[in-house]
mmJSON file of the N, C-alpha and C atoms, coordinates in Angstrom:
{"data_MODEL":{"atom_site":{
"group_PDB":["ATOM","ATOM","ATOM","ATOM","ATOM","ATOM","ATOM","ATOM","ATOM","ATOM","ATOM","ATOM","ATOM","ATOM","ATOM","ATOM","ATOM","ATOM","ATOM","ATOM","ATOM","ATOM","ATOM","ATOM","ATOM","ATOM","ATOM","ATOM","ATOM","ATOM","ATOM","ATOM","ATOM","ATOM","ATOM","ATOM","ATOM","ATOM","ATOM","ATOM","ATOM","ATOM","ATOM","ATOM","ATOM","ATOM","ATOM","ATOM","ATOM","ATOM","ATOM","ATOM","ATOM","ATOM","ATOM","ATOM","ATOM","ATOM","ATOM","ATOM","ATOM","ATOM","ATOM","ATOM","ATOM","ATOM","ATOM","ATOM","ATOM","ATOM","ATOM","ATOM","ATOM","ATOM","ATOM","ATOM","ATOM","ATOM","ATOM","ATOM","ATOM","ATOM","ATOM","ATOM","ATOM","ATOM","ATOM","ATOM","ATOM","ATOM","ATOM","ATOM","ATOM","ATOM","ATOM","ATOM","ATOM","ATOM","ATOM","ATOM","ATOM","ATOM","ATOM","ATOM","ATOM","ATOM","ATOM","ATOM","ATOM","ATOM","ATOM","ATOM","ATOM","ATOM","ATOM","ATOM","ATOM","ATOM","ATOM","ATOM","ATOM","ATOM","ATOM","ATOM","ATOM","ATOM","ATOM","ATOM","ATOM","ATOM","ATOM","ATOM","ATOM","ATOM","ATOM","ATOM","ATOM","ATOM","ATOM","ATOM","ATOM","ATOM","ATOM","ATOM","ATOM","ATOM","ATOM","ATOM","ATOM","ATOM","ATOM","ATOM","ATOM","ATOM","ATOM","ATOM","ATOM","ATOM","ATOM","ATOM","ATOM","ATOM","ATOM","ATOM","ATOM","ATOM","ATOM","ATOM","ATOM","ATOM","ATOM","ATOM","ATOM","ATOM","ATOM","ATOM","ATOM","ATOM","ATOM","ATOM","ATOM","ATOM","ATOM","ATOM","ATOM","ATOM","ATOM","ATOM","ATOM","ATOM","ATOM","ATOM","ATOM","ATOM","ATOM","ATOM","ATOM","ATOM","ATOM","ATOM","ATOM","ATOM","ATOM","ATOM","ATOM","ATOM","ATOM","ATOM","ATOM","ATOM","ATOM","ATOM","ATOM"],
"id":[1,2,3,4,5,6,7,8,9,10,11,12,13,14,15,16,17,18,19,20,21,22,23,24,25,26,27,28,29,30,31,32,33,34,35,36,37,38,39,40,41,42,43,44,45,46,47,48,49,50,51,52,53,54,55,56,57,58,59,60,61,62,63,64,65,66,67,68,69,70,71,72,73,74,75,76,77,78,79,80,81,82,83,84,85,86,87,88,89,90,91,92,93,94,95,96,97,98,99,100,101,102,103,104,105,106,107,108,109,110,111,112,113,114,115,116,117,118,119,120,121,122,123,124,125,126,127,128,129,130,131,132,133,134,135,136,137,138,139,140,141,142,143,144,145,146,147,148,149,150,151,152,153,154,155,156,157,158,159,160,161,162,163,164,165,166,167,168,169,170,171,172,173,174,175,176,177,178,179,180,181,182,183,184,185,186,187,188,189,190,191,192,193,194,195,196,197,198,199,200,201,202,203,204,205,206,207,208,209,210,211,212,213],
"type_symbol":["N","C","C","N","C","C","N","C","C","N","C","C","N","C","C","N","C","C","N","C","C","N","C","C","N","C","C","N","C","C","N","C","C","N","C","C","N","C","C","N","C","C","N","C","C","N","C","C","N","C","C","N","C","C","N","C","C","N","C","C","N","C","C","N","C","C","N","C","C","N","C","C","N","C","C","N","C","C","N","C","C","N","C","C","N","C","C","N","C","C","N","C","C","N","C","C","N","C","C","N","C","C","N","C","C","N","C","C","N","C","C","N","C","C","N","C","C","N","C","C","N","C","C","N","C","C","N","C","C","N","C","C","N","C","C","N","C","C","N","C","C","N","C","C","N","C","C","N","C","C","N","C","C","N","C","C","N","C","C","N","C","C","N","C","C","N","C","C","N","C","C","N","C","C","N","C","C","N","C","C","N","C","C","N","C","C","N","C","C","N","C","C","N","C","C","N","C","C","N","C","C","N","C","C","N","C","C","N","C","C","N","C","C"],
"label_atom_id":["N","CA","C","N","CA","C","N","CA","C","N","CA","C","N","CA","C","N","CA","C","N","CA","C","N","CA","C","N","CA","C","N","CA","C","N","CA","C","N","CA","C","N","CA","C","N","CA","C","N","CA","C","N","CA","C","N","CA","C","N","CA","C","N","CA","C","N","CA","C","N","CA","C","N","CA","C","N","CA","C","N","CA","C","N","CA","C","N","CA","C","N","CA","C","N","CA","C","N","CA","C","N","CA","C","N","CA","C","N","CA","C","N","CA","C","N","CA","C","N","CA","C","N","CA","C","N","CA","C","N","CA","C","N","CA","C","N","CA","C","N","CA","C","N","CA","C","N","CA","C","N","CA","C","N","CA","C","N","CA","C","N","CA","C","N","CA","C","N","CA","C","N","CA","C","N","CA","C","N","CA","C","N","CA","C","N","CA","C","N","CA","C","N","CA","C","N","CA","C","N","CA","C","N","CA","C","N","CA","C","N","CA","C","N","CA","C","N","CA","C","N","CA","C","N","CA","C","N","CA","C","N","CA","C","N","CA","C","N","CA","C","N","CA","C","N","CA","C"],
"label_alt_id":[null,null,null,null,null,null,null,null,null,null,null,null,null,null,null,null,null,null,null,null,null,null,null,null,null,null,null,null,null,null,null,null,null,null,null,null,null,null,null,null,null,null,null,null,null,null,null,null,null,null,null,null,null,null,null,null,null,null,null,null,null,null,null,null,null,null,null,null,null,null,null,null,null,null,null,null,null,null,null,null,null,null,null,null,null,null,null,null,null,null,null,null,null,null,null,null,null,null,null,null,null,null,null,null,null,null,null,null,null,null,null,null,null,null,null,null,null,null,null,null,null,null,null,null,null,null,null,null,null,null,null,null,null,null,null,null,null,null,null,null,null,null,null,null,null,null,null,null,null,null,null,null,null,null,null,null,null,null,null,null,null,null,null,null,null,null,null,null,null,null,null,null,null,null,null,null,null,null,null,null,null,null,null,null,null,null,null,null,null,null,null,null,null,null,null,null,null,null,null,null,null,null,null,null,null,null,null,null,null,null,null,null,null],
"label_comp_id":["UNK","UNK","UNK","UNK","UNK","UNK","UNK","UNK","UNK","UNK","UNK","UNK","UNK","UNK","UNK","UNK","UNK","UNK","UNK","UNK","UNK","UNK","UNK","UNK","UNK","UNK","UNK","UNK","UNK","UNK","UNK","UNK","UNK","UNK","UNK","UNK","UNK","UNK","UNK","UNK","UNK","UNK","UNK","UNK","UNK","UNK","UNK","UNK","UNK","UNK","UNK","UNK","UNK","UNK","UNK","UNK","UNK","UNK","UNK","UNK","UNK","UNK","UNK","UNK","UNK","UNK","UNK","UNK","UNK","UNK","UNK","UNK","UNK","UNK","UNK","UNK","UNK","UNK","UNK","UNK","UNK","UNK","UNK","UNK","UNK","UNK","UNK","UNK","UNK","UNK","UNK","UNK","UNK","UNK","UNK","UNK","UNK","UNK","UNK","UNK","UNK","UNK","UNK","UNK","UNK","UNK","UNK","UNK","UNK","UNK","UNK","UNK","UNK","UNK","UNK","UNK","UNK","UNK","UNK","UNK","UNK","UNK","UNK","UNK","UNK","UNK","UNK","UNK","UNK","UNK","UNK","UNK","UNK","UNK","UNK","UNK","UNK","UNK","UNK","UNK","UNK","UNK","UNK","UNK","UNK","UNK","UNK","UNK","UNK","UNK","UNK","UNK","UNK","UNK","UNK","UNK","UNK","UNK","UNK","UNK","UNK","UNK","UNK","UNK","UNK","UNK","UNK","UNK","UNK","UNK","UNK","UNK","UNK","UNK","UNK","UNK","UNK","UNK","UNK","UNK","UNK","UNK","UNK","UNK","UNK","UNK","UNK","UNK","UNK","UNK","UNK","UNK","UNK","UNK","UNK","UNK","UNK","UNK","UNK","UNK","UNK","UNK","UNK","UNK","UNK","UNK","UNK","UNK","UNK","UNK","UNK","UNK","UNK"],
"label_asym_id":["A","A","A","A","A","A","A","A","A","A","A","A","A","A","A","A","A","A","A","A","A","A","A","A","A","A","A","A","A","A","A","A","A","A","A","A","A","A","A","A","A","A","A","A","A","A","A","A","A","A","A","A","A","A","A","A","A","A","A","A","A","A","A","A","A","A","A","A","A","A","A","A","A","A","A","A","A","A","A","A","A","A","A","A","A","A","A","A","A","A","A","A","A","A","A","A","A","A","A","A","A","A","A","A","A","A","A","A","A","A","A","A","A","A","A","A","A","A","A","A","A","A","A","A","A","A","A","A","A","A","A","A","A","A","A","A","A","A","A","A","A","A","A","A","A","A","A","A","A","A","A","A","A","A","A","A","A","A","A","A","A","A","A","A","A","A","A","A","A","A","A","A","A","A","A","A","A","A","A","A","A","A","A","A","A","A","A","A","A","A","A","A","A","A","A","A","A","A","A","A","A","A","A","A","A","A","A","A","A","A","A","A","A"],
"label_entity_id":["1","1","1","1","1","1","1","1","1","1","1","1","1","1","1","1","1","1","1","1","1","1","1","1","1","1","1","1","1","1","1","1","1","1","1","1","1","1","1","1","1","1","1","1","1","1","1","1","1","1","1","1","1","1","1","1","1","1","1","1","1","1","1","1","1","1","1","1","1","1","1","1","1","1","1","1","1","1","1","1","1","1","1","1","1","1","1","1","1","1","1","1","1","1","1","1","1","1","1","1","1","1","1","1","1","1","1","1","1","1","1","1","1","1","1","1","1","1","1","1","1","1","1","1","1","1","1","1","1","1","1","1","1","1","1","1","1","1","1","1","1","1","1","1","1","1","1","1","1","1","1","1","1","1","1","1","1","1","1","1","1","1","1","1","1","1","1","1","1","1","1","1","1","1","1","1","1","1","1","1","1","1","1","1","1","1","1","1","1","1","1","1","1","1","1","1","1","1","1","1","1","1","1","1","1","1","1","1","1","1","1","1","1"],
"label_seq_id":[1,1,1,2,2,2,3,3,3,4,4,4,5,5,5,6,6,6,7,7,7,8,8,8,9,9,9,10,10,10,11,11,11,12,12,12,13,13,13,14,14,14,15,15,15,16,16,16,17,17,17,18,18,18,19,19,19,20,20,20,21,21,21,22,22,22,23,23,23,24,24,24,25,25,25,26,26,26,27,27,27,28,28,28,29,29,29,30,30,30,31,31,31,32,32,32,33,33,33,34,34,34,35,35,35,36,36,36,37,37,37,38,38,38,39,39,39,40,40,40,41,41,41,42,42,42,43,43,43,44,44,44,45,45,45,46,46,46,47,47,47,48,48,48,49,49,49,50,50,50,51,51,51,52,52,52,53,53,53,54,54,54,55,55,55,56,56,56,57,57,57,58,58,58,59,59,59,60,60,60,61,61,61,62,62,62,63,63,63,64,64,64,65,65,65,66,66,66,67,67,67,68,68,68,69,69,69,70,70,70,71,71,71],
"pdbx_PDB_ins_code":[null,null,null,null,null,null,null,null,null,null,null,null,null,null,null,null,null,null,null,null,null,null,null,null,null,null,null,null,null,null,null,null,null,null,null,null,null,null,null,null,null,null,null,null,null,null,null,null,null,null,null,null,null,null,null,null,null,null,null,null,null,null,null,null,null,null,null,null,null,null,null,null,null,null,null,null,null,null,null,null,null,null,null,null,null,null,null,null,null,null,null,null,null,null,null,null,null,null,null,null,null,null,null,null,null,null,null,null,null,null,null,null,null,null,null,null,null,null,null,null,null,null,null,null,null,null,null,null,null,null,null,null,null,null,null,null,null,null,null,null,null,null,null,null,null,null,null,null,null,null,null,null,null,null,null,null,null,null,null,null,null,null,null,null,null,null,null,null,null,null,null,null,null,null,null,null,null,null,null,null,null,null,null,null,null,null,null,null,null,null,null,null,null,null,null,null,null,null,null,null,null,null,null,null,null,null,null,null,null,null,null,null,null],
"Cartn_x":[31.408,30.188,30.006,29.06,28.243,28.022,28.561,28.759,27.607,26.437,25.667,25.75,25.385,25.05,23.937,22.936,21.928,21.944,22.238,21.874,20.907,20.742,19.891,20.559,20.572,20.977,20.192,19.235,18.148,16.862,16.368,14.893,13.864,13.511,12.669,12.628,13.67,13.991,14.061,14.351,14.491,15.403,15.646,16.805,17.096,18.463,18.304,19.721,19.774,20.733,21.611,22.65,23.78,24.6,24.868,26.572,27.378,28.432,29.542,31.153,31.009,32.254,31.684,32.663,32.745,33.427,33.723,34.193,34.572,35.936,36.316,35.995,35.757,35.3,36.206,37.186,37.748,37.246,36.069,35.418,33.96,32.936,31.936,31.41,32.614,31.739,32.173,31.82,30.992,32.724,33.174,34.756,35.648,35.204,36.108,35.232,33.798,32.356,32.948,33.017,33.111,34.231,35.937,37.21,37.149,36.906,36.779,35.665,34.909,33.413,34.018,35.023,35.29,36.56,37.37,38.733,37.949,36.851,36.453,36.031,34.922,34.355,35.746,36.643,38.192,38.653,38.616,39.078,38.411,37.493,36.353,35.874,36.949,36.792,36.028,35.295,34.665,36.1,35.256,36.224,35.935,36.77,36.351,35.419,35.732,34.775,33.248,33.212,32.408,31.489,31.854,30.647,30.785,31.369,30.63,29.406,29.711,28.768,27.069,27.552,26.502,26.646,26.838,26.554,25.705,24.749,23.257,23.627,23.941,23.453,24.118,24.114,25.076,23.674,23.479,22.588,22.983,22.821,23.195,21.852,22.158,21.226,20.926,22.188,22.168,21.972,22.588,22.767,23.312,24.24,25.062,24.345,23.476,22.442,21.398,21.454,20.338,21.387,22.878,23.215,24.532,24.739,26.145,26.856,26.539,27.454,28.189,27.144,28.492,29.06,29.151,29.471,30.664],
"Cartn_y":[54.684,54.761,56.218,56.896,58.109,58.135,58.899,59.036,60.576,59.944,61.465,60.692,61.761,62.635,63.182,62.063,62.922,63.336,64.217,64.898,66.067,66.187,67.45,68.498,69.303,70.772,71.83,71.595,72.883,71.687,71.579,70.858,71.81,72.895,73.403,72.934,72.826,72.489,70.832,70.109,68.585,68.453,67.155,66.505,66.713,66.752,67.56,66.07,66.094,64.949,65.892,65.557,66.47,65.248,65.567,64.984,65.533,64.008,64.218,63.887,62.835,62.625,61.305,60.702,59.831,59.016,57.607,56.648,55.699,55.091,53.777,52.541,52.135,50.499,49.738,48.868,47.394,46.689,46.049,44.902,45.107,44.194,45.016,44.357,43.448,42.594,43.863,43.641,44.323,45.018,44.581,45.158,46.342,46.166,46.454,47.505,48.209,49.151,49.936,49.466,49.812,50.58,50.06,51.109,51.934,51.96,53.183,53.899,53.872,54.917,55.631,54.486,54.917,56.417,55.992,56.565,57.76,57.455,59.449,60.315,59.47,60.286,61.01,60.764,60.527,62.218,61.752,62.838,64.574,63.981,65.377,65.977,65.092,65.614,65.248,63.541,62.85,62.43,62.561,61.766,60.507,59.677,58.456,58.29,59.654,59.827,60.098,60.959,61.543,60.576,59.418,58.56,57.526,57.225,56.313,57.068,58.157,58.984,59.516,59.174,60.214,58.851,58.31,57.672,55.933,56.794,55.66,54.316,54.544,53.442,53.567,52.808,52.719,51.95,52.847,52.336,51.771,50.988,50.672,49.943,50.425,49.689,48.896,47.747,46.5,45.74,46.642,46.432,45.217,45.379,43.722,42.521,42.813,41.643,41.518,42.945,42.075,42.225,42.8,42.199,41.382,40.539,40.065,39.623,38.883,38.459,39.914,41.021,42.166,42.676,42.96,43.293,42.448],
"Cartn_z":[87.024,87.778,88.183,88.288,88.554,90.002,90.688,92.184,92.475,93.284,93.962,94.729,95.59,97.031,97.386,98.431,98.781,100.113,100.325,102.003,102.008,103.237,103.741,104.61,103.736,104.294,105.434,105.009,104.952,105.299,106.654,106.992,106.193,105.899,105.33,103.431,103.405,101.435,101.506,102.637,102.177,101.377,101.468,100.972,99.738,98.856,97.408,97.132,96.289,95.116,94.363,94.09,93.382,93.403,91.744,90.784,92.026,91.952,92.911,92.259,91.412,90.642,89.815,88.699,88.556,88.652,88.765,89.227,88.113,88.17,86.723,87.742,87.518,87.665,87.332,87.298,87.15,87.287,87.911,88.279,88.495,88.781,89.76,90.926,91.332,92.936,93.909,95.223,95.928,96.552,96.48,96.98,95.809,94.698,93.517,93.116,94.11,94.152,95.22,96.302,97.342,97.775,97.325,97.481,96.768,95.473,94.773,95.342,95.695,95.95,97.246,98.009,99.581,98.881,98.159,97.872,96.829,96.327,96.006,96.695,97.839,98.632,99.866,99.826,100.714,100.092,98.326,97.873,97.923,97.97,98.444,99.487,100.331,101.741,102.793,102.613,103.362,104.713,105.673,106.31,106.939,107.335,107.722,108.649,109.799,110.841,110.247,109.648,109.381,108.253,107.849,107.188,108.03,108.987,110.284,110.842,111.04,112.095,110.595,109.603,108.401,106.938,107.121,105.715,106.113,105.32,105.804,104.643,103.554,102.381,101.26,100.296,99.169,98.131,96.998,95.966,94.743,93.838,92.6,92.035,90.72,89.822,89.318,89.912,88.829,87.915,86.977,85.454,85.065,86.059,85.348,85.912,86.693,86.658,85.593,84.559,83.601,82.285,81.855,81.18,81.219,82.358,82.516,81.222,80.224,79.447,78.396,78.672,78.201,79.018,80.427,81.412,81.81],
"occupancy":[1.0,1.0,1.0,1.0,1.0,1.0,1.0,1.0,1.0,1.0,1.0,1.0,1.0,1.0,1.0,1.0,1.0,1.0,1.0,1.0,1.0,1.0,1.0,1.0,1.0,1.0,1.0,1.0,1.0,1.0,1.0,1.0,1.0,1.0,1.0,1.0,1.0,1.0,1.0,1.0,1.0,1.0,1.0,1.0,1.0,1.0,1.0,1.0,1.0,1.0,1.0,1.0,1.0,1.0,1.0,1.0,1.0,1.0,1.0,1.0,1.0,1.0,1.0,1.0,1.0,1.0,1.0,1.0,1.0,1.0,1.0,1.0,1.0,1.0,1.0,1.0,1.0,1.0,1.0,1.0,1.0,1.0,1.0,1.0,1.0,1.0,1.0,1.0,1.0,1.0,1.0,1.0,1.0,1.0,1.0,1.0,1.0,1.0,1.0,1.0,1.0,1.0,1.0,1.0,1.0,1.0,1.0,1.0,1.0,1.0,1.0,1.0,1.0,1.0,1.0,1.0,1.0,1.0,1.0,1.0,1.0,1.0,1.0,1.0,1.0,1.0,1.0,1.0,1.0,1.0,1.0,1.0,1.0,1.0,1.0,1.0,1.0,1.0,1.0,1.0,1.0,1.0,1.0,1.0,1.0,1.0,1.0,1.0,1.0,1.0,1.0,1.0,1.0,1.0,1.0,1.0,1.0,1.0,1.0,1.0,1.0,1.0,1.0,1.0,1.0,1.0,1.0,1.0,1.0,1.0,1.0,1.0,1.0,1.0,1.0,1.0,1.0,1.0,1.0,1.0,1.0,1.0,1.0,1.0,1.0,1.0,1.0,1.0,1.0,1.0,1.0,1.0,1.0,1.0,1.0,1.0,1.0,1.0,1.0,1.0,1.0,1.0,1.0,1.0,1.0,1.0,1.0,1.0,1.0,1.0,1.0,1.0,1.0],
"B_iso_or_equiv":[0.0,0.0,0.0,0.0,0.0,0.0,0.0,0.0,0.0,0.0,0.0,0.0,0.0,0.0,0.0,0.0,0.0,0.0,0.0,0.0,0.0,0.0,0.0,0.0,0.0,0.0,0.0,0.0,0.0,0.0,0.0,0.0,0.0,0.0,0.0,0.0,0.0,0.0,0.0,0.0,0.0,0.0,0.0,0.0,0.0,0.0,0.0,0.0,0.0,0.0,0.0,0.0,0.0,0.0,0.0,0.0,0.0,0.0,0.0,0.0,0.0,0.0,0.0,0.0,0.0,0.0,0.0,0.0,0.0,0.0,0.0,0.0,0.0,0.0,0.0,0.0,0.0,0.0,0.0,0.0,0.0,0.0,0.0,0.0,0.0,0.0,0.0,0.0,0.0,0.0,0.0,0.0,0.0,0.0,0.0,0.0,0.0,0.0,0.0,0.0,0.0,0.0,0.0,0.0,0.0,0.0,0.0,0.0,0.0,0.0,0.0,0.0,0.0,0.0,0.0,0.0,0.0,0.0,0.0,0.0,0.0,0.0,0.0,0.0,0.0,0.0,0.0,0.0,0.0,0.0,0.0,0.0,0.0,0.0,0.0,0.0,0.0,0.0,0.0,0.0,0.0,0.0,0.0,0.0,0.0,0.0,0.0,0.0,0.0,0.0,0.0,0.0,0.0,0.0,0.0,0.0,0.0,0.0,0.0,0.0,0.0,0.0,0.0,0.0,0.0,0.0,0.0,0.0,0.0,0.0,0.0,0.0,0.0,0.0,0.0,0.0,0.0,0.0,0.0,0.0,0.0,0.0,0.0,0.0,0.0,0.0,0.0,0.0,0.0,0.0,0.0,0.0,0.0,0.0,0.0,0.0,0.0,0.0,0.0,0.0,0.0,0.0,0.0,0.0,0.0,0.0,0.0,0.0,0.0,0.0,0.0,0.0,0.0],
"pdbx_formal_charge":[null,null,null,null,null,null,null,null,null,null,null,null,null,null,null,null,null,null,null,null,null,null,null,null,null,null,null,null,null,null,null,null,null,null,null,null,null,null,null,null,null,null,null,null,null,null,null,null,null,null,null,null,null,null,null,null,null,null,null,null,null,null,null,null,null,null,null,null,null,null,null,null,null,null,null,null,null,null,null,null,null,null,null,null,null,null,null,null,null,null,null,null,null,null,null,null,null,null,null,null,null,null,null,null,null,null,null,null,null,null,null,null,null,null,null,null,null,null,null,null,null,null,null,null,null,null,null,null,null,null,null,null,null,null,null,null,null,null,null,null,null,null,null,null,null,null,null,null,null,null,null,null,null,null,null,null,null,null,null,null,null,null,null,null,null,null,null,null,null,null,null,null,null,null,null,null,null,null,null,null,null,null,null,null,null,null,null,null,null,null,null,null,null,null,null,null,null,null,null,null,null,null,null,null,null,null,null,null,null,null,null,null,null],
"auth_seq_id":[1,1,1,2,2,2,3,3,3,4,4,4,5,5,5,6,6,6,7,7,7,8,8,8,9,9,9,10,10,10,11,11,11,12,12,12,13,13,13,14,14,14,15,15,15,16,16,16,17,17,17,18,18,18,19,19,19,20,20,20,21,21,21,22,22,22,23,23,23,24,24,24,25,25,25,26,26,26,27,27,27,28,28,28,29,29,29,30,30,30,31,31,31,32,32,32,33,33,33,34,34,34,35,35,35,36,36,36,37,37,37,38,38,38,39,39,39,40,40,40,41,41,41,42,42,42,43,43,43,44,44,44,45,45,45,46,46,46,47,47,47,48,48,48,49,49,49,50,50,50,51,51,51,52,52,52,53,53,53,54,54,54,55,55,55,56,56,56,57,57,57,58,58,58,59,59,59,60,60,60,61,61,61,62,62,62,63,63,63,64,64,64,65,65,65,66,66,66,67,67,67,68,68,68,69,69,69,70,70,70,71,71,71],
"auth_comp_id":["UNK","UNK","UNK","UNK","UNK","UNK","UNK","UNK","UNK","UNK","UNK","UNK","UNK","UNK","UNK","UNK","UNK","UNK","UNK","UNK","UNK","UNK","UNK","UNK","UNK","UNK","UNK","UNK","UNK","UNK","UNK","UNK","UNK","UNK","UNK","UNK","UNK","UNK","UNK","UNK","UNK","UNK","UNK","UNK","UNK","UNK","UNK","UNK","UNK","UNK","UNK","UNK","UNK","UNK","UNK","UNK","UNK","UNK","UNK","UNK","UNK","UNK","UNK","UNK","UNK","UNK","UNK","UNK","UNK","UNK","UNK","UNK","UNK","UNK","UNK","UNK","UNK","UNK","UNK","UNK","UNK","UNK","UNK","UNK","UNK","UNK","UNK","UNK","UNK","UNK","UNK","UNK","UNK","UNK","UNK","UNK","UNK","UNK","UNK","UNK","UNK","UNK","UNK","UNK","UNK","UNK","UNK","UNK","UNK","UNK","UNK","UNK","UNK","UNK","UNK","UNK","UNK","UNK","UNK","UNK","UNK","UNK","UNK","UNK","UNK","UNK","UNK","UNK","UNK","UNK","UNK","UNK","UNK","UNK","UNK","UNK","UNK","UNK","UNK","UNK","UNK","UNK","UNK","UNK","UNK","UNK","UNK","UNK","UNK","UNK","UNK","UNK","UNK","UNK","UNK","UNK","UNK","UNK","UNK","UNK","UNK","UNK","UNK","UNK","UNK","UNK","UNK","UNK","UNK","UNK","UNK","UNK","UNK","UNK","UNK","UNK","UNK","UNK","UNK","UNK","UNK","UNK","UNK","UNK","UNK","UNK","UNK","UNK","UNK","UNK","UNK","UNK","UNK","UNK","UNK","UNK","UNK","UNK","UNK","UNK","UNK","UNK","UNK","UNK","UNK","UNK","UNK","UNK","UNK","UNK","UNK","UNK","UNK"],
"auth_asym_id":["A","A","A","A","A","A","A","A","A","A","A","A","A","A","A","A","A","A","A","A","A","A","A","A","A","A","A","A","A","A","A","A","A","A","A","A","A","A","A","A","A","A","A","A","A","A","A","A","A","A","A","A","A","A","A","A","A","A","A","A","A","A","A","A","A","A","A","A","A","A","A","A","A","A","A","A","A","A","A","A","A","A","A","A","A","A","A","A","A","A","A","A","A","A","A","A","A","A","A","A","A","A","A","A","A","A","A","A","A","A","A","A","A","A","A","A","A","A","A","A","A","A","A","A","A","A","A","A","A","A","A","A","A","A","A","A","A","A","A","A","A","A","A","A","A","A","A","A","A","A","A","A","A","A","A","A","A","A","A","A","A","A","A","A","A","A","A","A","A","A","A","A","A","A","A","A","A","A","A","A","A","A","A","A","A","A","A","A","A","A","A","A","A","A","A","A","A","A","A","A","A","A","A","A","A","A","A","A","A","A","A","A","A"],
"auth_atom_id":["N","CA","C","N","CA","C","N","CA","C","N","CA","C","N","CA","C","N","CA","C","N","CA","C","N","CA","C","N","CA","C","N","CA","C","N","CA","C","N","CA","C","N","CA","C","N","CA","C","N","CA","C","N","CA","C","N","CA","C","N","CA","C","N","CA","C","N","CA","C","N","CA","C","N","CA","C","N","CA","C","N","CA","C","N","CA","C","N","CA","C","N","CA","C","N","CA","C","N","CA","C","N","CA","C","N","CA","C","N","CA","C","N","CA","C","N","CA","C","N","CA","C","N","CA","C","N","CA","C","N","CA","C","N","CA","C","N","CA","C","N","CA","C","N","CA","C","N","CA","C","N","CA","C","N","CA","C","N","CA","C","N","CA","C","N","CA","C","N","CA","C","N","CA","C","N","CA","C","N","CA","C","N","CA","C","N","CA","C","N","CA","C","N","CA","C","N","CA","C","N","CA","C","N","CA","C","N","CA","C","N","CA","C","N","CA","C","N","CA","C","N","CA","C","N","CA","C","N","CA","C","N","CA","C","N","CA","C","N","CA","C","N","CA","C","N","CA","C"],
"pdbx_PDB_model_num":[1,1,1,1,1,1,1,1,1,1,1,1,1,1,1,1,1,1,1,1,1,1,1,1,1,1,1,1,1,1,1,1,1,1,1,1,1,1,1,1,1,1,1,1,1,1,1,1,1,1,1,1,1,1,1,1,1,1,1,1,1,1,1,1,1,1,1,1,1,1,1,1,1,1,1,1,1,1,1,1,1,1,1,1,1,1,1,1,1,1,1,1,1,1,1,1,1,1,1,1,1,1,1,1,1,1,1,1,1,1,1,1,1,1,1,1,1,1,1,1,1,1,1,1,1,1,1,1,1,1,1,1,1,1,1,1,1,1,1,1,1,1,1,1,1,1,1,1,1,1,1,1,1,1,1,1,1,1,1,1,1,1,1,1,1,1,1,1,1,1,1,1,1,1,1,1,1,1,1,1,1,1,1,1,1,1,1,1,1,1,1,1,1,1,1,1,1,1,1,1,1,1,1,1,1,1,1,1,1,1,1,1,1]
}}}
C-alpha cells in the first residue's frame, strides 16, 4: 500500500500531499491496514503523541471491494 501525507505547512501555500513510504499488506481487514500504517508512520518519526494530538483520518480506496475474488 502507498502511504501519503497531507498536512499544512505554510497557511499561505495550503495543504500539499507527498509520497511517504510504502507498505506490504498481509491481509486487508481493518487491523492488518491499520498496524502496519501505525508501525511506518512510528518509523519516520510520528509519535504516538503527536497523531493523537494531529492525525485527523485514514483514506483508502477500496479496491478489494470491487475486486475481492482476486484480492
Amino acid at each position: 500500500m502507498v502511504v501519503y501525507v497531507r498536512a499544512t505547512f505554510d497557511a499561505d501555500v495550503g495543504p500539499v500531499t507527498f509520497f511517504l513510504d510504502m507498505v506490504e499488506l498481509h491481509a486487508t481487514d481493518a487491523n492488518e491496514i491499520v498496524a502496519p500504517v501505525l508501525q511506518c508512520l512510528a518509523g519516520h518519526g510520528f509519535t504516538e503523541e503527536f497523531l493523537k494530538e494531529s492525525w485527523v483520518g485514514l483514506a483508502v480506496d477500496g479496491v478489494r471491494n470491487c475486486f475481492p475474488s482476486i484480492l
